[in-house]
Each structure stands twice: as structure tokens, then as C-alpha cells.
Short mmCIF file of the C-alpha atoms (twelve columns), coordinates in Angstrom:
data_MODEL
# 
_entry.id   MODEL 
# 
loop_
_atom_site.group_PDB 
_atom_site.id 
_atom_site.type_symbol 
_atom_site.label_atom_id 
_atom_site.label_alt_id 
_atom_site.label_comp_id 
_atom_site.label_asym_id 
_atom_site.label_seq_id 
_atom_site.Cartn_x 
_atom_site.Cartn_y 
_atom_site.Cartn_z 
_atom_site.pdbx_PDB_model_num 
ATOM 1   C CA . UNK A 1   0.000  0.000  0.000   1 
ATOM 2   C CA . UNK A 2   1.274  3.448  -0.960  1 
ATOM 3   C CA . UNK A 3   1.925  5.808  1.774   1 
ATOM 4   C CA . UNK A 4   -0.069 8.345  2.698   1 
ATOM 5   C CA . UNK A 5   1.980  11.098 1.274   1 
ATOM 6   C CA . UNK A 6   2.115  9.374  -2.230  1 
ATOM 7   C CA . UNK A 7   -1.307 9.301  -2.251  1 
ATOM 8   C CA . UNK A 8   -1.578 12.910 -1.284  1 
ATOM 9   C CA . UNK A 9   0.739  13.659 -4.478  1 
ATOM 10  C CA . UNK A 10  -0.756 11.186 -6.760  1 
ATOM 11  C CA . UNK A 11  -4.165 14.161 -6.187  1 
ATOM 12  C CA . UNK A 12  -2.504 17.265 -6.458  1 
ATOM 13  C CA . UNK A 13  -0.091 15.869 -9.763  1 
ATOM 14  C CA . UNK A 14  -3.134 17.505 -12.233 1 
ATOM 15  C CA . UNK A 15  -2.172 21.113 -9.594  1 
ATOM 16  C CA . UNK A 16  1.240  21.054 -10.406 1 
ATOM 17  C CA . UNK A 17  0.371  20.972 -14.332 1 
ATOM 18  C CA . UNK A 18  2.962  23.468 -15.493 1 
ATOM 19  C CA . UNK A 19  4.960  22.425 -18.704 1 
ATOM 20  C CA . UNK A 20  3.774  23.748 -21.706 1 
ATOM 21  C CA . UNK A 21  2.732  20.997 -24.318 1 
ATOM 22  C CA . UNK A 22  4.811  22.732 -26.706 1 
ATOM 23  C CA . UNK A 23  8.085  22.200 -24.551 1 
ATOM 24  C CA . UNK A 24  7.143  18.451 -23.794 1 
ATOM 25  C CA . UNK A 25  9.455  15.631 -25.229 1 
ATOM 26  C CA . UNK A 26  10.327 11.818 -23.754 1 
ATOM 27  C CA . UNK A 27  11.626 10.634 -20.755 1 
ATOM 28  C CA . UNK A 28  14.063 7.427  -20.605 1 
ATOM 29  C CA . UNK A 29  13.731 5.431  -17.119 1 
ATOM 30  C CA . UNK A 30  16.889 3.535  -16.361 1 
ATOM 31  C CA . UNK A 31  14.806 -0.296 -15.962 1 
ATOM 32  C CA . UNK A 32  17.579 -1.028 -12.808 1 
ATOM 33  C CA . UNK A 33  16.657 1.984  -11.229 1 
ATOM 34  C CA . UNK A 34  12.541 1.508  -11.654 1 
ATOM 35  C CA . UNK A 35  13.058 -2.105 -10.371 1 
ATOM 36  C CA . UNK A 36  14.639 -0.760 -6.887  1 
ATOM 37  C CA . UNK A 37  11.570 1.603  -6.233  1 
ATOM 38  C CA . UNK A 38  8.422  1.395  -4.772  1 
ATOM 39  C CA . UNK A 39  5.708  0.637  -7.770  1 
ATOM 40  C CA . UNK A 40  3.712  3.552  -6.394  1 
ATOM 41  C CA . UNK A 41  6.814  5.871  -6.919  1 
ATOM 42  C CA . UNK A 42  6.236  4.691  -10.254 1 
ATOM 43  C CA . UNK A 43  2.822  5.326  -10.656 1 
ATOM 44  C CA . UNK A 44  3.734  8.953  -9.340  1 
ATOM 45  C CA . UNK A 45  6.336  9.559  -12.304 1 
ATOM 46  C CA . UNK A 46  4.301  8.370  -14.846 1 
ATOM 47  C CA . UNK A 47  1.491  10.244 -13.954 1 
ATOM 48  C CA . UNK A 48  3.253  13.696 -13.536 1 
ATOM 49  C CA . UNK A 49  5.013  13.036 -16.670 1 
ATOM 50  C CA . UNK A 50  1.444  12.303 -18.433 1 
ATOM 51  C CA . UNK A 51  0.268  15.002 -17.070 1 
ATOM 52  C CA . UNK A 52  2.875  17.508 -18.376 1 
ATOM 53  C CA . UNK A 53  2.385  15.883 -21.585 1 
ATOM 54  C CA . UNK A 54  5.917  14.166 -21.803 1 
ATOM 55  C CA . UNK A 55  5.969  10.094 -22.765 1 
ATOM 56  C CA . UNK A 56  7.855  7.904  -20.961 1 
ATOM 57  C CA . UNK A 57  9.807  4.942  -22.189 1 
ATOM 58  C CA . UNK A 58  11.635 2.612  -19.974 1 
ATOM 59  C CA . UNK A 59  15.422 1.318  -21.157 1 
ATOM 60  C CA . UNK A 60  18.753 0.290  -20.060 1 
ATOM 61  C CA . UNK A 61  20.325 3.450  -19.888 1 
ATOM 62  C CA . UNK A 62  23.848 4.679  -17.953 1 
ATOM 63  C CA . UNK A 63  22.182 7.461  -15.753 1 
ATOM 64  C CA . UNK A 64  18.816 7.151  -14.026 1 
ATOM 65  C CA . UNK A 65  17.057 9.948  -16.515 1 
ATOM 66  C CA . UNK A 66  17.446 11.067 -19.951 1 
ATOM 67  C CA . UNK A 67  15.494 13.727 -20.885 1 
ATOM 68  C CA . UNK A 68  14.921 14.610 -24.987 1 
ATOM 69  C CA . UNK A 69  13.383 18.435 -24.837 1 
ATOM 70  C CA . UNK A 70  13.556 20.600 -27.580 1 
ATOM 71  C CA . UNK A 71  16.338 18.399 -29.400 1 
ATOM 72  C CA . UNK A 72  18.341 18.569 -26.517 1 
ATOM 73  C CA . UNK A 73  19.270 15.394 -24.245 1 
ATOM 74  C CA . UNK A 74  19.752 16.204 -20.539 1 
ATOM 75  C CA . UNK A 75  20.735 13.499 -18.305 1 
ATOM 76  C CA . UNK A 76  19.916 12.658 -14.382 1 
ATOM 77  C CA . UNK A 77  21.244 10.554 -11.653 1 
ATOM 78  C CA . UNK A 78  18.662 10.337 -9.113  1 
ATOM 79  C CA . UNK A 79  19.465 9.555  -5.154  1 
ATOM 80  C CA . UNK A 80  15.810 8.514  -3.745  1 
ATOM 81  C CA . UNK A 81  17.691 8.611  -0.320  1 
ATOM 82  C CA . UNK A 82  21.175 9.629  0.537   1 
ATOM 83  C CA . UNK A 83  23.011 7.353  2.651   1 
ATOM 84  C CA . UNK A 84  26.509 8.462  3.208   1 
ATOM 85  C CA . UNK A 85  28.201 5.046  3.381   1 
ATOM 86  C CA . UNK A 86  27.656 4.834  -1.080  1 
ATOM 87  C CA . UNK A 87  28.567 8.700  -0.948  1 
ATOM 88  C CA . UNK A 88  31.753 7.561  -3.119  1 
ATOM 89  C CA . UNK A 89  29.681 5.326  -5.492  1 
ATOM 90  C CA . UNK A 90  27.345 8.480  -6.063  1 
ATOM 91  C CA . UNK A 91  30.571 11.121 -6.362  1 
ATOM 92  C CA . UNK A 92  32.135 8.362  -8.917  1 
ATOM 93  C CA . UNK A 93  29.339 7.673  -10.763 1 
ATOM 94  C CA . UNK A 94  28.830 11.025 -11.150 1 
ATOM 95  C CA . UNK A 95  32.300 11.746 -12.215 1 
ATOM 96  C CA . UNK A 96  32.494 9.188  -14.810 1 
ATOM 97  C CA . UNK A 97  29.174 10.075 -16.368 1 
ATOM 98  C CA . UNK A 98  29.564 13.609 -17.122 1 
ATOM 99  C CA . UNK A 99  32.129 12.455 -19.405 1 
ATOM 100 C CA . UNK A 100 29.766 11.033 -21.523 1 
ATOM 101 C CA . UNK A 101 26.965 13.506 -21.361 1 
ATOM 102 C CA . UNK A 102 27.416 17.087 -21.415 1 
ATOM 103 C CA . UNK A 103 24.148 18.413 -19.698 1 
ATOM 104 C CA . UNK A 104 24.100 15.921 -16.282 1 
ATOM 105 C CA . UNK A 105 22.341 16.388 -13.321 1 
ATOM 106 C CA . UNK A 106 22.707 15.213 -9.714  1 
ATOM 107 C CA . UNK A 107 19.571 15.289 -7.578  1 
ATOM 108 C CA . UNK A 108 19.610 13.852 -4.303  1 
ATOM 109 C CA . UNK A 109 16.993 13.585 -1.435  1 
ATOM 110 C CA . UNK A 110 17.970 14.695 1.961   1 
ATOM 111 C CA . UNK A 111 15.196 14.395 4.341   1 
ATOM 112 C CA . UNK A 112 16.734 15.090 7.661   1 
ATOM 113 C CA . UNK A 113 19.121 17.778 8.431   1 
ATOM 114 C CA . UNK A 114 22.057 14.649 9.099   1 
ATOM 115 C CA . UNK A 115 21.973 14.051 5.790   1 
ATOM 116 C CA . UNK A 116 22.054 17.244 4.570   1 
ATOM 117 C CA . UNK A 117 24.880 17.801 6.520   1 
ATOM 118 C CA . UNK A 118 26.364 14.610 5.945   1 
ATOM 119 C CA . UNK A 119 25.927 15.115 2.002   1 
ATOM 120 C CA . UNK A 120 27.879 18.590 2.255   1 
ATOM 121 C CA . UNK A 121 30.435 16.896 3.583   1 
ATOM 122 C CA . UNK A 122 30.901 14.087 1.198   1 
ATOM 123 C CA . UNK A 123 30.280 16.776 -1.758  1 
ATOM 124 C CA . UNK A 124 33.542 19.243 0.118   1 
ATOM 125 C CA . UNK A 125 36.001 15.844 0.459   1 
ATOM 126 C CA . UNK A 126 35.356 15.006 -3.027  1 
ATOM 127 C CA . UNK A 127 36.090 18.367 -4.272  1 
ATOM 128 C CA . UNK A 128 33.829 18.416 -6.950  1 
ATOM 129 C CA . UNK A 129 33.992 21.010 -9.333  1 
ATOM 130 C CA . UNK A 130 31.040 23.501 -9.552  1 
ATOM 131 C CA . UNK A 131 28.454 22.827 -11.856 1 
ATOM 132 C CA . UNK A 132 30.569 19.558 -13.395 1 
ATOM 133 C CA . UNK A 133 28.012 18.381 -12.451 1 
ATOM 134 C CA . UNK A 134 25.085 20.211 -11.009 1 
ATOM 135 C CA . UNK A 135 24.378 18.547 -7.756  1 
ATOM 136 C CA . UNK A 136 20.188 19.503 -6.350  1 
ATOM 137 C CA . UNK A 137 19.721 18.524 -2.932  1 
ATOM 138 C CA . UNK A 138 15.636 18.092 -2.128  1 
ATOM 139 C CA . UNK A 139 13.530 17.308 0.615   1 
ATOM 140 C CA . UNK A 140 12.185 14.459 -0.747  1 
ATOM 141 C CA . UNK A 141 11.792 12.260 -3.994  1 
ATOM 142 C CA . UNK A 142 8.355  13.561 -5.067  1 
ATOM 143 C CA . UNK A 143 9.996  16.965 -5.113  1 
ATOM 144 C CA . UNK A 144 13.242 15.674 -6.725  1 
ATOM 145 C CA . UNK A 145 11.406 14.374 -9.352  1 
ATOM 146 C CA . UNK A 146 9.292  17.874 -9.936  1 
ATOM 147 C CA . UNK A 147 13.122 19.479 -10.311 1 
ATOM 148 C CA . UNK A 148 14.036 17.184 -12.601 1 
ATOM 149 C CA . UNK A 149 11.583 17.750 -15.371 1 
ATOM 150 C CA . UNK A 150 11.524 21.538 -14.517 1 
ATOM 151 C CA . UNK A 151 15.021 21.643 -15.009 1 
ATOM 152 C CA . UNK A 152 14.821 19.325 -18.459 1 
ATOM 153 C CA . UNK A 153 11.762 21.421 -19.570 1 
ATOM 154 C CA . UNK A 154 13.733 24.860 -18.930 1 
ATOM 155 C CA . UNK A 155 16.716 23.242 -20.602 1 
ATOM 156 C CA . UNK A 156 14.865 22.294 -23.788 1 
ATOM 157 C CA . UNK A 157 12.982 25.826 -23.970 1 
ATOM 158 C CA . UNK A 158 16.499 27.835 -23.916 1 
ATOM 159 C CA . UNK A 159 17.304 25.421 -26.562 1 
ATOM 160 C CA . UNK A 160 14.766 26.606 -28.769 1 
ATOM 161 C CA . UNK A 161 15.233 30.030 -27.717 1 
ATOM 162 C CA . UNK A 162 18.486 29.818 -29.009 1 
ATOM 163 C CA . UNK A 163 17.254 28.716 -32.269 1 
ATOM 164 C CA . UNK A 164 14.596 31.009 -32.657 1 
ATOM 165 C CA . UNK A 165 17.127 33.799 -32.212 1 
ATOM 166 C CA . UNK A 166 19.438 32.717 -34.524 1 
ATOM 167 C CA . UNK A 167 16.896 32.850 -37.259 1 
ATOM 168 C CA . UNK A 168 16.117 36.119 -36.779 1 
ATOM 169 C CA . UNK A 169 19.313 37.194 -36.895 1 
ATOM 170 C CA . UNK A 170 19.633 35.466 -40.130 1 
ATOM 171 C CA . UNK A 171 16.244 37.044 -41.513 1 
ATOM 172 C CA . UNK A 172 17.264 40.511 -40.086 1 
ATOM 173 C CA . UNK A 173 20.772 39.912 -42.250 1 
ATOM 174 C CA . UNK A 174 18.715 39.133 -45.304 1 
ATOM 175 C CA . UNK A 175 16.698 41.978 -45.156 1 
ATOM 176 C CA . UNK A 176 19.405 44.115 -44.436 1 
ATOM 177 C CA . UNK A 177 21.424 42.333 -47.683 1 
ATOM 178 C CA . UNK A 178 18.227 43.047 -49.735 1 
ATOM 179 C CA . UNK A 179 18.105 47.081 -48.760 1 
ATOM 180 C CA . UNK A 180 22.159 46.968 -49.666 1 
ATOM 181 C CA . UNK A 181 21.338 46.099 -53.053 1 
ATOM 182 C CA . UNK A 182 18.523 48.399 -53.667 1 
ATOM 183 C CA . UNK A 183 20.721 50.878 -52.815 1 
ATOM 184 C CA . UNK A 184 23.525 49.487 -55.479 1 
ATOM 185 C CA . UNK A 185 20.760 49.320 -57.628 1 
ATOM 186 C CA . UNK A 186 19.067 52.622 -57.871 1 
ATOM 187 C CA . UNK A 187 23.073 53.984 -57.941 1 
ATOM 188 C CA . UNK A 188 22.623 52.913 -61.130 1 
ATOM 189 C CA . UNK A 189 21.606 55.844 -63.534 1 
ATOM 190 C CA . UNK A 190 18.310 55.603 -65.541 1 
ATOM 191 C CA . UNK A 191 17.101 52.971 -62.519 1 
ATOM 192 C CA . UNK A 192 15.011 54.182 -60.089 1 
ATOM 193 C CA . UNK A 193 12.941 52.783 -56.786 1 
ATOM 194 C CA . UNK A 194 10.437 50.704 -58.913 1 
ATOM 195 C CA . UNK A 195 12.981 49.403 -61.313 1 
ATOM 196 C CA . UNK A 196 14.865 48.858 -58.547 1 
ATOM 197 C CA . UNK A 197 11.978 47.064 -56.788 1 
ATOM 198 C CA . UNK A 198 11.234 44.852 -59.802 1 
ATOM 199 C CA . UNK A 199 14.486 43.397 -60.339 1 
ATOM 200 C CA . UNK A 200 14.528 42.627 -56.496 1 
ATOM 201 C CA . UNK A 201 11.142 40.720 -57.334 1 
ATOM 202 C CA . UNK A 202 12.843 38.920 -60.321 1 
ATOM 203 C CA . UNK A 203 16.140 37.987 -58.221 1 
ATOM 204 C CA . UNK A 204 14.221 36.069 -55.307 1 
ATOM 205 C CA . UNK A 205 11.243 34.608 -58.049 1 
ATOM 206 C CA . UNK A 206 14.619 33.140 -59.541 1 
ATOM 207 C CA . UNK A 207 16.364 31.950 -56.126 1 
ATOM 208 C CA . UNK A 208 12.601 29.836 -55.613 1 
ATOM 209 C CA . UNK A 209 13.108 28.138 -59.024 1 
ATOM 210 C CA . UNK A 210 16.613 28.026 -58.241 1 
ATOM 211 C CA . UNK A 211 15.991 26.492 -55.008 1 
ATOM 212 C CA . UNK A 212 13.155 23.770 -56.234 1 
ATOM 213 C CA . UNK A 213 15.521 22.661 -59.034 1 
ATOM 214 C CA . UNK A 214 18.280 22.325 -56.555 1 
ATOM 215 C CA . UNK A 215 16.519 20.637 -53.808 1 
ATOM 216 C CA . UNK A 216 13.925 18.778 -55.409 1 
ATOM 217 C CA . UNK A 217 15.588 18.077 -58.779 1 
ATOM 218 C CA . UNK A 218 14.404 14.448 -58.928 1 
ATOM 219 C CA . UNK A 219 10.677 15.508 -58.774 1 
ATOM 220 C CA . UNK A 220 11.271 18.028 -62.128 1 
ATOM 221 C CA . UNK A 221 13.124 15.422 -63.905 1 
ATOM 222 C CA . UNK A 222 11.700 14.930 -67.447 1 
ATOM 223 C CA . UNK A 223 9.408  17.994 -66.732 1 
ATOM 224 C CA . UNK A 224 9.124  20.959 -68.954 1 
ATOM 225 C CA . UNK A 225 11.221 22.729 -66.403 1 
ATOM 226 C CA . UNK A 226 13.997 20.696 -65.829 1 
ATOM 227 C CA . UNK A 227 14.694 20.067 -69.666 1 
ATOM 228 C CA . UNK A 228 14.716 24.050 -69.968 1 
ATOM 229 C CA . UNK A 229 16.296 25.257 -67.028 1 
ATOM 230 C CA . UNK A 230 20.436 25.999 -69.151 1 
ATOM 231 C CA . UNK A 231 21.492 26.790 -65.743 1 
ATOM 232 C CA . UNK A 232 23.934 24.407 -64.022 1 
ATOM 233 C CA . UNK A 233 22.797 22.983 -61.204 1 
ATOM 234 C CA . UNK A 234 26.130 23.002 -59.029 1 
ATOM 235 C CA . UNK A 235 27.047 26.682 -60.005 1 
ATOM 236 C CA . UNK A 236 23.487 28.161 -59.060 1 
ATOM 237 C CA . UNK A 237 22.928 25.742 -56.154 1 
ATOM 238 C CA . UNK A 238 26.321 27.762 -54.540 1 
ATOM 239 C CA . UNK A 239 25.172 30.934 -55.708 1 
ATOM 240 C CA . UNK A 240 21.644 30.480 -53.843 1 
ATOM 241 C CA . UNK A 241 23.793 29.452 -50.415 1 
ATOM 242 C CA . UNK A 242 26.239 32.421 -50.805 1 
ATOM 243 C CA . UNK A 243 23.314 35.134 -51.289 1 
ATOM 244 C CA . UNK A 244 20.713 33.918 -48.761 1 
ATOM 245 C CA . UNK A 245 20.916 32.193 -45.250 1 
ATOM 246 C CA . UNK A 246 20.923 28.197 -44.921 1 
ATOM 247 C CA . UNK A 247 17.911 28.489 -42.312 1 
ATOM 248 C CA . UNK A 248 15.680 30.323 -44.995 1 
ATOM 249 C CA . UNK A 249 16.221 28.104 -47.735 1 
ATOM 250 C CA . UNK A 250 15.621 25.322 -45.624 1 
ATOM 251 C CA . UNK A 251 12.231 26.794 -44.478 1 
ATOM 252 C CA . UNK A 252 10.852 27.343 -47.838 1 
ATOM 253 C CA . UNK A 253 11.178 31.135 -47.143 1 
ATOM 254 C CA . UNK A 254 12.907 32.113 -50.309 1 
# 
């Protein structure tokens, strides 16, 4: 039978709803670890994961928790209950996995103030290096669990972020690229702002055909198009990458 404070969190998991759908990916369980927990633990991870819209899938992994968020894999070792006689096992684990994954995570439950103090202690005599890796001392598991997906959820949304940003830095380049070359344009005598304009018009209508006989050549072979086009396809397919950026191209934009 569950305790009663599992059963207390199993109700409030649909309160503590907080990861947007949008930022949800999977979870990996390590099977060893679920095997050495209490099946209503379990039942509490699965159901704050569902809840938060993230799927869980249950393998033989290295750390406890792998986390795939926004294209970005963060890993976890969880401590349900520090003990500090397997304090070196956790600081060695620890040390040997952040080798292999370059977001990792450390969260460990410290009920009482012992082991709090006792985990300070083990965490100063095996002079860990800050943040290599993060160590996140809790309360308890229910609210070690909670950090771990906040922390994997705000790790995948800087991820994105990131992305995001780059793109419009790329967009506000192309734009400014495209104003350049009106200018060079109209510099031109006898060409003014519509001319100007026009050929603008005609220069991206022939990046998109540029673009669909690059990229989807085999779908225009035989066509009308393809047995037209005189241009060759690896001289225009470099010109198209050195005038706009990759991302836009990619997207369809130009």
C-alpha cells in the first residue's frame, strides 16, 4: 500500500500541471533503477510526466534519466535517499558520467538535516567542481522528481530560444542584404525605386526556381522545367547558399 503522502501527491499531480505541451518531449527510465523503487513511486512519475504531456519509455540506460526536450538530451542521476556510506559510489558515478553527457544532473533527497549535513560533507572531500556536475539537494523524492523535469523542460525551452534567435538574426541579415542592393541598384543611372523594386522581385522569383531545381531536382526530372532550365545545377545551387541564409532556404522562405 502506498503511503499516505504518495497518495496525497498522486491528487494534487493535475495542480502542479505546469509544462507547456509545446516544450514536452520523452523521458528514458533507467529499468535497474525503476526495479529498486516502490511501484507507487512509479505510478507517481508516470502520472506527472502524463500530465505535463511528456511520454515515458523505460530502457537500459547509464544514468537514471534522460530527458529529450527541444532536441536537446539532458541526463539525471537520481538519489531517492542519501546514505553516506555509497557517498563515493554516487561522487564516482557522477564523475564518470559527465564524461559522456554534457548536460548531467545530480539530484539527491535529503530528508533530515544529518543528511544534509552529511551530504555537504561528502560533496567538500570530493572536491567536486562547480556545476561539473550540477548537484540539487531536495527534501524528498516527489519533489526531486518535480526538479528534474523543470530543469529538463527549462533546458529544452532555452534550446529553442536559441534557435529562434538565430533565425532572426539570419532574416534581419537578409533583409538588411536586400536594402544593400537596392541601394547598389538605384546607384545605377536611368534605374530608379520601382525598377529597382522589380528586379529585387525577379532575383528572389529566380532563387525559388533556383531552389526547387536544386533541392527537389528528382521531382522536375523529365518535366518541362527541368529540360529548360540551361542553368547548371552546381554553379546556381552555390550561388543560392552564398546570397541567402541556410535556415531560410531550408524553411521554404525564399
Amino acid at each position: 500500500m502506498a503511503p499516505p503522502e504518495m497518495e496525497r501527491n498522486q491528487r494534487s499531480i493535475s495542480q502542479r500541471r505546469w509544462a507547456s505541451t509545446e516544450g514536452s518531449g520523452v523521458c528514458m527510465m533507467n529499468t535497474s533503477w525503476r526495479d529498486n523503487q516502490h511501484p507507487s513511486f512509479i505510478l507517481f512519475i508516470s502520472s506527472f510526466l502524463s500530465a505535463n504531456s511528456y511520454r515515458l519509455n523505460f530502457l537500459p540506460i547509464a544514468p537514471d534519466f534522460i530527458f529529450n526536450n527541444g532536441g536537446l538530451s539532458v541526463a539525471f542521476i537520481f538519489v531517492m535517499n542519501w546514505d553516506s556510506d555509497n557517498g563515493s559510489a554516487v561522487f564516482n558515478r557522477a564523475e564518470k558520467l559527465k564524461r559522456q553527457f554534457r548536460h548531467l544532473y545530480v539530484v539527491v533527497s535529503v530528508p533530515t538535516r544529518e543528511q544534509n549535513d552529511s551530504f555537504n560533507h561528502s560533496y567538500f572531500k570530493y572536491a567536486v567542481e562547480l556545476g561539473s556536475p550540477t548537484f540539487v539537494p531536495v527534501r524528498d523524492p516527489e519533489m526531486g522528481f518535480e526538479k528534474i523535469v523543470k530543469i529538463a523542460h527549462a533546458r529544452g525551452v532555452c534550446k529553442r530560444q536559441d534557435a529562434i534567435s538565430m533565425m532572426k538574426n539570419e532574416r534581419e541579415q537578409a533583409v538588411q542584404g536586400m536594402d544593400l542592393f537596392l541601394r547598389v541598384v538605384t546607384s545605377i543611372p536611368g534605374i530608379d525605386n520601382h525598377d529597382a523594386n522589380a528586379v529585387t522581385i525577379f532575383s528572389l522569383s529566380e532563387a525559388i526556381v533556383y531552389r526547387y531545381v536544386v533541392d527537389d531536382g528528382s521531382k522536375l526530372e523529365g518535366s518541362f522545367l527541368g529540360q529548360k532550365t540551361d542553368y547548371a545545377r552546381d554553379e546556381h545551387h552555390q550561388t543560392l547558399y552564398d546570397t541567402f541564409p541556410a535556415s531560410l532556404i531550408k524553411l521554404g522562405e525564399i
